[in-house]
N, C-alpha and C positions, 0 to 999 in steps of 0.2 A: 588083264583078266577080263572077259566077257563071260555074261551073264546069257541063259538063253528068256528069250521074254515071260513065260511063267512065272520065272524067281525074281525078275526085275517086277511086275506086276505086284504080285505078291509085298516085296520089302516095298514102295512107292504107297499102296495103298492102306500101309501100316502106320504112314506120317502124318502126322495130326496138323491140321490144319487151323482149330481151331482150340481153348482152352490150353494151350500148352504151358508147361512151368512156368517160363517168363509172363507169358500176359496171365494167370494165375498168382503169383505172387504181386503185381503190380494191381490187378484187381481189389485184391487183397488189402493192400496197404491203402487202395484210396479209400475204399468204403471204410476201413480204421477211422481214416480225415473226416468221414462223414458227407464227401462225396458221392453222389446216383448217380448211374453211369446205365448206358442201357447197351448190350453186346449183341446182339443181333439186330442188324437194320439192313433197312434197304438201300443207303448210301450207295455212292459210287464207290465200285474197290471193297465194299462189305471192312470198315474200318474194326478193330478189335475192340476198341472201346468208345464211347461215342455220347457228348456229353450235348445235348440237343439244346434245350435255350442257351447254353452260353455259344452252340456253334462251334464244340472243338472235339476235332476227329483224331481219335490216337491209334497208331500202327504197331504192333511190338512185331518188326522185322525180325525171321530166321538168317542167323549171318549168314547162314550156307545159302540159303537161295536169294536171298536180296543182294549179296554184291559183297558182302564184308567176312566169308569166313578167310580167306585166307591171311586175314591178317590176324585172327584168333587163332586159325591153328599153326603161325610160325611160318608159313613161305614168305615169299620174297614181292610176289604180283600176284594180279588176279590170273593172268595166266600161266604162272608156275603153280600155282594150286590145280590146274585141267591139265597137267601135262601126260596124265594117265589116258590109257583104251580110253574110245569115244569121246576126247578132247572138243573137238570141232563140235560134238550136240550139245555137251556142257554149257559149252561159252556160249554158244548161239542160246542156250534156255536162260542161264542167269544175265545174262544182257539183255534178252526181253523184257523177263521180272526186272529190271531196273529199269528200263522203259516204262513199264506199265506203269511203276512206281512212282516215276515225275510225270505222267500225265493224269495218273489219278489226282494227288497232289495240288497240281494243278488244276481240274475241274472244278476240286473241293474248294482253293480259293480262293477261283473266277465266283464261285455262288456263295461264298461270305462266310467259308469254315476255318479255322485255326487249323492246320495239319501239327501233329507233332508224330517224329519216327522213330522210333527207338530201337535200338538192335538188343537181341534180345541177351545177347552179353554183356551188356549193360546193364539190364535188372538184375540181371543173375550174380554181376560184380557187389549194384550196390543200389539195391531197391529202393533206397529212403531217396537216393541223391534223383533216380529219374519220378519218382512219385510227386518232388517239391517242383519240378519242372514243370507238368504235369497240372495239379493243382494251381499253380502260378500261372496258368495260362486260363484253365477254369476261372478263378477267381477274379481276373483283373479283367475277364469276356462278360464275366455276370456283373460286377461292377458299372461297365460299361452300356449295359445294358437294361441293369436294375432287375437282372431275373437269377 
């Protein structure tokens, strides 16, 4: 099935990039813990949530565009999930996003930041278990830190 670019347009500019269920609920559960978090920054990669003196930058990855839906929705590989129309753009877009992904990562830290990535079917499983993760990385930065 092809799409003519209007309605591709259209459904693309409908997906939320930012506040989505998952990093909404994880949001959620930290500030419970009594963790600050600040969600808009100018970081490298613009991280979801972003915890500054302790230095720890959290991602709540969409499985479909970062690399991991098909093993949430039941295929077999990542490239039995693009075996549909426009296959070859697919793969070439979500292998970039996961390029961009370890070099973000990466930059973050080379300059002294905690990365943590979480897919976001993972909060959606089971929010307390990535929030302790989370927190556990917050806490033992600031510890280390004394901030």
């Amino acid at each position: 099935m092809t799409r003519d670019p209007q309605t591709t347009s259209r459904i693309m500019s409908a997906v939320r990039h930012t506040g989505t269920r998952p990093e909404m609920a994880l949001r959620r559960e930290l500030h419970k813990r009594g963790l600050r978090f600040r969600v808009s920054t100018n970081l490298v990669g613009k991280p979801d949530i972003v915890f500054g003196p302790a230095r720890v930058a959290c991602f709540v990855d969409g499985d479909r565009w970062h690399g991991n839906g098909w093993r949430t929705r039941g295929y077999k590989s990542f490239k039995d999930e693009f075996r549909h129309a426009n296959s070859d753009f697919w793969m070439k877009k979500i292998s970039r996003n996961m390029q961009r992904d370890a070099q973000v990562t990466e930059a973050l830290t080379n300059d002294g930041w905690e990365v943590i990535r979480v897919w976001a079917s993972d909060v959606e499983r089971d929010v307390v278990r990535v929030a302790d993760r989370v927190e556990l990385a917050v806490r033992s930065r600031r510890e280390g830190t004394g901030r």
